[in-house]
PAGUZA-933538 format. One line per 4 residues: their letters; for each residue x, y negated, z negated of C-alpha. Coordinates in nm, 2 decimals. Example, Ala and Ser with C-alpha at 12.3 -4.5 7.8 and 13.67 -1.06 7.14 Angstrom:
as) 1.23 0.45 -0.78 ~ 1.37 0.11 -0.71
REM end
This chain:
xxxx) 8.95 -9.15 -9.51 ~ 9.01 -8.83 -9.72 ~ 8.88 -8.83 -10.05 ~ 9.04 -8.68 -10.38
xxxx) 9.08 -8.30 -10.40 ~ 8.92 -8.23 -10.70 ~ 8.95 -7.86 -10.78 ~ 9.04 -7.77 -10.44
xxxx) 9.32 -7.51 -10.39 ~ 9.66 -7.72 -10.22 ~ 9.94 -7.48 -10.08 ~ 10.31 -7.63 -10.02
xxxx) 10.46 -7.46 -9.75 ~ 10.81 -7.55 -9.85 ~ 11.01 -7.54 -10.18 ~ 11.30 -7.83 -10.12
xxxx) 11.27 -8.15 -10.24 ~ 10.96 -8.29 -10.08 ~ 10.77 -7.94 -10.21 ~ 10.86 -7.95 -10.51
xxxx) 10.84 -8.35 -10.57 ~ 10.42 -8.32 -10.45 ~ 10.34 -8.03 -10.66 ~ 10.48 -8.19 -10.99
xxxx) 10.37 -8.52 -10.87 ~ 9.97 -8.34 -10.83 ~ 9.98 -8.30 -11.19 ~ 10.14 -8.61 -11.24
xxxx) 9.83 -8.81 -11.02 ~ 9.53 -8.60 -11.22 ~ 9.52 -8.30 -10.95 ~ 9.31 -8.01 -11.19
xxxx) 9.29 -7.72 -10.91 ~ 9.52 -7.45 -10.83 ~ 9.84 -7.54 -10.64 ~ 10.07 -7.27 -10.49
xxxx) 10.39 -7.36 -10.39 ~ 10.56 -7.14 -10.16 ~ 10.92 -7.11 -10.00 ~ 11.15 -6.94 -9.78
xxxx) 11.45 -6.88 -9.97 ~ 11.47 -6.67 -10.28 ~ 11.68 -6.95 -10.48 ~ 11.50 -7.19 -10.75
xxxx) 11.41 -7.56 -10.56 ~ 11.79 -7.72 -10.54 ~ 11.89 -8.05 -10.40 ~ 12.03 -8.11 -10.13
xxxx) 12.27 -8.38 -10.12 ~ 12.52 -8.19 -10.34 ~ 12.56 -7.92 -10.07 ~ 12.85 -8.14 -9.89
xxxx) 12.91 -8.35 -10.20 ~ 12.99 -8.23 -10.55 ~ 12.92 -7.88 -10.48 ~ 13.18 -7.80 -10.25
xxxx) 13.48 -7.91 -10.51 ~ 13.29 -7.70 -10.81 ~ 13.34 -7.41 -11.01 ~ 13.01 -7.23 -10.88
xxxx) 12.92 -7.13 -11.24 ~ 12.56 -7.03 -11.34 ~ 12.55 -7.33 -11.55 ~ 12.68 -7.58 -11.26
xxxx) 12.48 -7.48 -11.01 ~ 12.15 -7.50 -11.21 ~ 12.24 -7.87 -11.29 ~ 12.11 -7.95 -10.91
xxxx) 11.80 -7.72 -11.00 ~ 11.47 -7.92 -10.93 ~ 11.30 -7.73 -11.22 ~ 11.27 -7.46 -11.34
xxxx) 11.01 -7.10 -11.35 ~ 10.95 -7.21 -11.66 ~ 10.82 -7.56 -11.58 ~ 10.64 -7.48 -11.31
xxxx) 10.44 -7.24 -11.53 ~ 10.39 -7.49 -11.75 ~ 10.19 -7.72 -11.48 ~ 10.03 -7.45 -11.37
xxxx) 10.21 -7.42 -11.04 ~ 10.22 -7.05 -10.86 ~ 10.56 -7.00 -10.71 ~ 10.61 -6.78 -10.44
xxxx) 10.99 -6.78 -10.31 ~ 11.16 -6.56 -10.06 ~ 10.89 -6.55 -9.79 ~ 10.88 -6.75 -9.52
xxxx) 10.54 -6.93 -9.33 ~ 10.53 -6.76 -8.98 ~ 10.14 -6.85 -8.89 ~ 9.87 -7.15 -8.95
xxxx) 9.54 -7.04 -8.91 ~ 9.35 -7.40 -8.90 ~ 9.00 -7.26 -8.79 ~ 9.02 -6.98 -9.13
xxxx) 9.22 -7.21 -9.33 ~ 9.49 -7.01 -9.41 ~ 9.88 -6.95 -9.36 ~ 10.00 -6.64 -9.26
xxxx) 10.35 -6.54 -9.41 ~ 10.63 -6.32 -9.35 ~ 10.54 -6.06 -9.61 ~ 10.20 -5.94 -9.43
xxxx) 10.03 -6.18 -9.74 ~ 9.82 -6.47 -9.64 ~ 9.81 -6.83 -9.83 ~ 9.39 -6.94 -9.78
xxxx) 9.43 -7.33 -9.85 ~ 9.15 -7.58 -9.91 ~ 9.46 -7.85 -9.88 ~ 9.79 -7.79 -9.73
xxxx) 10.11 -7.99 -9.77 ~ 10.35 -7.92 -9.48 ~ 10.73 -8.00 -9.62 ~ 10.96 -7.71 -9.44
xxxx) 11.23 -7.93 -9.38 ~ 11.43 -7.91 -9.14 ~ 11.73 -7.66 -9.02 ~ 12.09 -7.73 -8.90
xxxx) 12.08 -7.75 -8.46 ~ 12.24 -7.43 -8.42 ~ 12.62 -7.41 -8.26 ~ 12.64 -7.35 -7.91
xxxx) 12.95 -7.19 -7.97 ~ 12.92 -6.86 -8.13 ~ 13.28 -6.69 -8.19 ~ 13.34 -6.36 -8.35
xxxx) 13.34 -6.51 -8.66 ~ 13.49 -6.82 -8.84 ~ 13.20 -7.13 -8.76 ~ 12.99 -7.25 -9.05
xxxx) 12.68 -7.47 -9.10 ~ 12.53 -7.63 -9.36 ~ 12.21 -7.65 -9.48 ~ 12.14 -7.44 -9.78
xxxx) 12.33 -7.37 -10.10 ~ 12.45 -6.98 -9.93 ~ 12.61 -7.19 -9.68 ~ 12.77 -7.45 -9.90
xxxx) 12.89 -7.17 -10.14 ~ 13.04 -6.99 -9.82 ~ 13.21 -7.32 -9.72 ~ 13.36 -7.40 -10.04
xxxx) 13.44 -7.02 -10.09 ~ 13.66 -7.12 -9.72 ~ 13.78 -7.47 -9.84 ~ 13.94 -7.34 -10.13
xxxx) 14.17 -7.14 -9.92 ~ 14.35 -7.44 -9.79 ~ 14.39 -7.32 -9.46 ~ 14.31 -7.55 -9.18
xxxx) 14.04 -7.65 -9.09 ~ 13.76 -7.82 -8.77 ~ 13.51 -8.04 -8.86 ~ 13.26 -8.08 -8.53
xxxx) 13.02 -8.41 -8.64 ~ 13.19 -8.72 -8.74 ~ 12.86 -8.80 -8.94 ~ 12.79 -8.86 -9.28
xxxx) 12.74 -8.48 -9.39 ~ 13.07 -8.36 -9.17 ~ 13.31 -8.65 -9.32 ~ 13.19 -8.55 -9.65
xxxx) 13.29 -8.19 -9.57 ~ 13.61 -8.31 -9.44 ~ 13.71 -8.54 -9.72 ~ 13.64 -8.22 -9.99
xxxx) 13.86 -8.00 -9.74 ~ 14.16 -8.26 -9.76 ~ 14.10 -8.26 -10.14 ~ 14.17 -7.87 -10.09
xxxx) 14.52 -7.94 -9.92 ~ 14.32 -7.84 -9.57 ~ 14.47 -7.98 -9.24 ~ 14.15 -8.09 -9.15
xxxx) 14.09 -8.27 -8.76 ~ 13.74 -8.39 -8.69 ~ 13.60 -8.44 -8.34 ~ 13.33 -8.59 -8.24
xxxx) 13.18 -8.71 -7.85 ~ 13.12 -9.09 -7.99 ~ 13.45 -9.25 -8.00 ~ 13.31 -9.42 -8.32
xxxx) 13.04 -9.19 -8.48 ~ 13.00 -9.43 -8.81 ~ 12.91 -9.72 -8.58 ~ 12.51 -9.51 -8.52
xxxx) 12.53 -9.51 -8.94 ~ 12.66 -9.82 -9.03 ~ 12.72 -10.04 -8.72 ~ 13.05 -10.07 -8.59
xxxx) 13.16 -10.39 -8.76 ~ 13.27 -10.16 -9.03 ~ 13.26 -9.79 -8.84 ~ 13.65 -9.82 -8.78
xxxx) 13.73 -9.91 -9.14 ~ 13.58 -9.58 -9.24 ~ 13.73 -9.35 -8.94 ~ 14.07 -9.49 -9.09
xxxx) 13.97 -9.44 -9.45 ~ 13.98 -9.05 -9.34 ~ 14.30 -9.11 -9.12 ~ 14.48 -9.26 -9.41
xxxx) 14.39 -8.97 -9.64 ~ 14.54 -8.70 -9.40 ~ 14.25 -8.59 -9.17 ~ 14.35 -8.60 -8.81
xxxx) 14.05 -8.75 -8.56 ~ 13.94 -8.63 -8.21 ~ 13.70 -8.95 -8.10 ~ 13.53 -9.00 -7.83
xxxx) 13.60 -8.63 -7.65 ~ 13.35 -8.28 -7.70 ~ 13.37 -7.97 -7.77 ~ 13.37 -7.71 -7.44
xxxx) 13.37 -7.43 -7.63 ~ 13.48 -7.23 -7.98 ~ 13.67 -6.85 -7.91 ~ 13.86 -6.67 -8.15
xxxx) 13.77 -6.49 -8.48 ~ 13.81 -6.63 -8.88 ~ 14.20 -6.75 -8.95 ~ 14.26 -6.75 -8.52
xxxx) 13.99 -6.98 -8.41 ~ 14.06 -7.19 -8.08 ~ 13.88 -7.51 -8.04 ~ 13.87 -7.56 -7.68
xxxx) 13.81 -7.97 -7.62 ~ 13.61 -8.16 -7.28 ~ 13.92 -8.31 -7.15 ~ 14.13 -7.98 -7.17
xxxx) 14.28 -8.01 -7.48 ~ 14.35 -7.72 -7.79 ~ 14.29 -7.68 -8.14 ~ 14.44 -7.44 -8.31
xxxx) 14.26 -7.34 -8.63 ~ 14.13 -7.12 -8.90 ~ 13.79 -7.21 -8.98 ~ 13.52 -7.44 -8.84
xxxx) 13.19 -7.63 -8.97 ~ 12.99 -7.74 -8.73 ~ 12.74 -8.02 -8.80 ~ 12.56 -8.14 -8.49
xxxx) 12.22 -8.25 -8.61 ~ 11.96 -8.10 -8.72 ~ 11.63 -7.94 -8.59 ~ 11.28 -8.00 -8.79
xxxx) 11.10 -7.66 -8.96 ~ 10.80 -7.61 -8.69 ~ 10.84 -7.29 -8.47 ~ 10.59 -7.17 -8.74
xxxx) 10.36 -7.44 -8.63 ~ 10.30 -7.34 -8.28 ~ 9.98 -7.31 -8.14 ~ 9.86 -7.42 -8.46
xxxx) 9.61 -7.75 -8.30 ~ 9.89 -7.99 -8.49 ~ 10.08 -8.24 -8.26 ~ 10.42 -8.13 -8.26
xxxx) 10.70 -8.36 -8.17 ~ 11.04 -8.38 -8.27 ~ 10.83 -8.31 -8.63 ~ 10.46 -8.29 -8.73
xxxx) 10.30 -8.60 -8.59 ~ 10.13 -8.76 -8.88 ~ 9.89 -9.10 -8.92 ~ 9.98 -9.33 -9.16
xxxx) 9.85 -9.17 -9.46 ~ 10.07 -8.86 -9.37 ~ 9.78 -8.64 -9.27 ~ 9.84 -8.44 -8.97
xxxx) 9.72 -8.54 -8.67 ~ 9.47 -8.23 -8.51 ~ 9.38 -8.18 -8.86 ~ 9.20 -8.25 -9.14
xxxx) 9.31 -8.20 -9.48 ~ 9.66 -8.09 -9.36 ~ 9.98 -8.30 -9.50 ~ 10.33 -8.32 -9.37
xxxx) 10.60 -8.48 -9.59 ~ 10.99 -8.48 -9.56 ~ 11.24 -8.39 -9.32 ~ 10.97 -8.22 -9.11
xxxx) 10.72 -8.51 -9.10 ~ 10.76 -8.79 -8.83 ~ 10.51 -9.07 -8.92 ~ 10.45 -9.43 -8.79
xxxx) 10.68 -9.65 -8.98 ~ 10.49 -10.00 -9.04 ~ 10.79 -10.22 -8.98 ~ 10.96 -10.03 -8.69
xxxx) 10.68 -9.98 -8.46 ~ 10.74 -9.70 -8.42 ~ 10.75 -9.31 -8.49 ~ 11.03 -9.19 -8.66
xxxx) 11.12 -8.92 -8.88 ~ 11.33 -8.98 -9.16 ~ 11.64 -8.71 -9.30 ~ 11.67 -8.87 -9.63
xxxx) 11.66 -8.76 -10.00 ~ 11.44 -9.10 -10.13 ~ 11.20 -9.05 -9.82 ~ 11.13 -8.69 -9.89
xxxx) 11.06 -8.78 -10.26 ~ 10.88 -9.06 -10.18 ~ 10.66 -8.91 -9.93 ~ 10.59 -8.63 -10.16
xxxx) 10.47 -8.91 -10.45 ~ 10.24 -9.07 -10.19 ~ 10.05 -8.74 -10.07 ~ 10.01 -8.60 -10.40
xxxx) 9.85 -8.91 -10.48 ~ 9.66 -8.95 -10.24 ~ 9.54 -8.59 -10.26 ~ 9.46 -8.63 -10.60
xxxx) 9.31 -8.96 -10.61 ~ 9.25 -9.05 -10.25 ~ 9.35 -9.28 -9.97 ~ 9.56 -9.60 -10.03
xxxx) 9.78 -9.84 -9.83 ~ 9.98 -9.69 -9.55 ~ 10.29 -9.50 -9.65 ~ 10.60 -9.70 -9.64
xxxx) 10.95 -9.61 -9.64 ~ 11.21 -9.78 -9.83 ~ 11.50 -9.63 -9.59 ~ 11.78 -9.55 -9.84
xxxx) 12.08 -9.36 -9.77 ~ 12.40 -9.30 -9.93 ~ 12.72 -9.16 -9.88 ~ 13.07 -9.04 -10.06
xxxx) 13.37 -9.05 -9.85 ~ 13.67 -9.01 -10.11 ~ 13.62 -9.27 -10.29 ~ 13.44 -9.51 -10.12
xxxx) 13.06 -9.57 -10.18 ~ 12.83 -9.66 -9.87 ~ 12.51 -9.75 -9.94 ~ 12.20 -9.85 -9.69
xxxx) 11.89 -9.99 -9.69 ~ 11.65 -10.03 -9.40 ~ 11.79 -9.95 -9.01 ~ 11.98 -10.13 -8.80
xxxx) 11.81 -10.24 -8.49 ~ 12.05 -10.20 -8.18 ~ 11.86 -10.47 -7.98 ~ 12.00 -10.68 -8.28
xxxx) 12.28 -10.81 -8.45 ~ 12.51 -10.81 -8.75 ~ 12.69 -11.03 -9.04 ~ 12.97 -10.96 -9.17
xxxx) 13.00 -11.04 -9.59 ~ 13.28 -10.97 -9.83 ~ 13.63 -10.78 -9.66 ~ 13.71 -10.43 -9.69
xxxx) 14.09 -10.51 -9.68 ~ 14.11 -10.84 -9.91 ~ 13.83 -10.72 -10.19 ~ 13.80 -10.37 -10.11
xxxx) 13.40 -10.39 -10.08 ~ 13.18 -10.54 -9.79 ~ 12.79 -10.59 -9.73 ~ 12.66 -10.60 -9.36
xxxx) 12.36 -10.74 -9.31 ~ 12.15 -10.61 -9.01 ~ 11.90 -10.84 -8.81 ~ 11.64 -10.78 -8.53
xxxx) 11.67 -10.97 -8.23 ~ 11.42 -11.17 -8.40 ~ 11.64 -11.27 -8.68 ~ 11.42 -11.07 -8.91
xxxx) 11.64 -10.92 -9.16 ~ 11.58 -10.52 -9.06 ~ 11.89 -10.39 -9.29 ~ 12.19 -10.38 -9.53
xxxx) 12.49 -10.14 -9.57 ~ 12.72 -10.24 -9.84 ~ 13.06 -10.03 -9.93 ~ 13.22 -10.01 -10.25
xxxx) 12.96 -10.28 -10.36 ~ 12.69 -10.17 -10.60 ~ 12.61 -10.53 -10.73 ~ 12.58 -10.64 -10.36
xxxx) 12.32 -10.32 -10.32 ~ 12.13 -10.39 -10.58 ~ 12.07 -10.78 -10.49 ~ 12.05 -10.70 -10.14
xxxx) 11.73 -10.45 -10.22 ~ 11.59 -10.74 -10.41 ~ 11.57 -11.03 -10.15 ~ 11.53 -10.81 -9.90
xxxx) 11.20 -10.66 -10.11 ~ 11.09 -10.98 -10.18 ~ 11.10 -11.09 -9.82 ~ 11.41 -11.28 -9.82
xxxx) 11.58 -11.48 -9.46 ~ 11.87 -11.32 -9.30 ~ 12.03 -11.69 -9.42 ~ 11.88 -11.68 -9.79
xxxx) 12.03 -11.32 -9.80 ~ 12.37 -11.39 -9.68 ~ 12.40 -11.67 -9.88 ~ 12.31 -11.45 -10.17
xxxx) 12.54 -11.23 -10.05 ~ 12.86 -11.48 -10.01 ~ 12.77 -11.59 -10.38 ~ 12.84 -11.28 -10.50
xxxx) 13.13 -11.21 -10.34 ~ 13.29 -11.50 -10.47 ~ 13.27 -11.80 -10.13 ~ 13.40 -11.53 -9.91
xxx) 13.25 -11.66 -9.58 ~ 13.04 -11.44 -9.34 ~ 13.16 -11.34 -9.00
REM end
């Protein structure tokens, strides 16, 4: 049990979301010492999820970029937050208490919050020139910046992050051709009762698809590009973005006593294991989630800020329940809406409510192999979200739920 931090110096190695959410949320939760938030990048604390959304189809002005700003300097000086940006952690001390960083300066903690995210997998394929990635807002400006050329273009990932790329690329009047190993790469997002009604949602809006083979290798330069695919195949192109995963922020971390794997191994509480008085939160945090069994860490926008609201709480005021995800994700594709809540467990299975062709919205509802409702993806169906969250908060039966579910959709029966 940790008890509150009173006056205690916390440093927040990380300025994202997950940073940023835990030092306003200190203040928030009674926190009266000195917090110093420090981050990598020189830019402001942005969101993310406009990077490969709205972003990518905008005008790139001062004024629209600050609208995904987090804060601001000037509110951050107001809470009595010292902001450090532009200089990256490279060493944790745990015996002197202190981070070492990039500059030669050192950050002496009496709490620290670990929230360094997590970077884009590096390609494997390294041309002259031409192959993008995205994870910050240089890279999305660079990408848009290529989109708005209209020359064609290779999306490697069919997840949620490339098919967003690709659908603002077609918007640009790119040829655009995704490939991907999985011959259905929405079925690990959404289950495939509804994975192939979104690979032809990009088909019928002009993006060609390269299912179920890989990518050998990527030669060429910018504007003469040759994707070379597994099964011998060519694509000729001008550009590509390549979005294989991602990798979590803790090279800095080594040697540091933490557990390290696949993410900073944390307890319930988010405290670190090998370590007292060390949080992680975010993309870099992988922590025992109560209803999976297991250890998993989470990529999403409401975990990071939710996590962050928990350990600056609990920093501030001290231990409470086990942290608990509410495992939200959403998605654009054109314009279709794809919501989730909760996982889908493959050892289960899967109900069908509503139809994509008929009513142009579905919900599917995702079960353990206990019958225990673990999940619900709905698309083009906001009312169906928002009830779904509800029974599924309250407890609800995969039956009750569906039910529910086939009210609202007007009788339409479940499959």
């Amino acid at each position: 049990m940790s008890s509150p931090a009173a006056g205690r110096h916390v440093v927040i190695i990380g300025a994202s979301l997950a940073g940023t959410r835990a030092a306003e949320g200190l203040r928030a939760a009674g926190h009266v010492g000195p917090i110093t938030l420090i981050g990598a990048e020189a830019e402001l604390p942005y969101d993310r999820p406009p990077l490969s959304k709205d972003l990518l189809a905008s005008d790139w002005s001062d004024e629209t970029v600050a609208g995904f700003r987090l804060t601001t300097a000037a509110e951050l000086e107001a809470a009595e937050v010292t902001l450090r940006l532009g200089v990256a952690a490279e060493r944790l001390d745990l015996d002197r208490r202190v981070v070492e960083l990039a500059d030669g300066a050192s950050a002496p903690f009496d709490v620290l919050v670990i929230a360094t995210g997590a970077a884009a997998r590096p390609s494997p394929w390294q041309p002259e020139s031409g192959v993008y990635q995205l994870r910050t807002l240089d890279d999305s400006r660079a990408i848009a910046a290529r989109l708005q050329t209209g020359k064609p273009l290779v999306v490697v990932g069919g997840g949620f992050i490339g098919t967003e790329i690709a659908a603002a690329a077609i918007g640009f009047g790119c040829d655009v051709t995704v490939v991907d190993p999985v011959p259905e790469p929405m079925a690990r997002l959404v289950g495939p009762e509804i994975a192939g009604s979104l690979v032809d949602l990009h088909e019928r809006n002009g993006a060609k698809t390269r299912f179920g083979v890989g990518v050998a290798d990527i030669r060429g330069r910018e504007d003469d590009l040759t994707v070379l695919l597994a099964d011998g195949s060519r694509l000729e192109t001008g550009a590509a973005v390549v979005g294989i995963g991602s990798i979590p922020g803790t090279a800095w971390l080594e040697g540091s006593g933490l557990t390290l794997d696949n993410g900073v191994v944390t307890d319930g509480n988010l405290r670190a294991i090998g370590a007292e008085d060390v949080y992680a939160i975010g993309d870099v945090a992988r922590w025992p989630h109560p209803r999976r069994g297991t250890a998993i860490r989470a990529e999403h926008w409401t975990n990071a800020s939710d996590q962050a609201r928990y350990a600056a709480t609990a920093i501030a005021q001290g231990d409470g329940a086990p942290y608990d995800s509410t495992d939200y994700v959403w998605s654009d594709q054109y314009d279709w809406k794809v919501h989730s809540i909760g996982w889908r467990d493959p050892e289960g299975s899967s109900i069908v409510v509503g139809d994509l062709g008929a009513q142009g919205r579905t919900a599917v509802v995702h079960t353990a192999a206990s019958g225990d409702v673990t999940g619900v993806v709905t698309v083009n169906w906001v009312r169906g979200l928002n009830l779904a969250r509800r029974l599924l908060t309250a407890g609800e039966s995969a039956a009750q739920l569906t039910a529910e579910l086939e009210r609202l959709a007007g009788g339409v029966p479940a499959r």
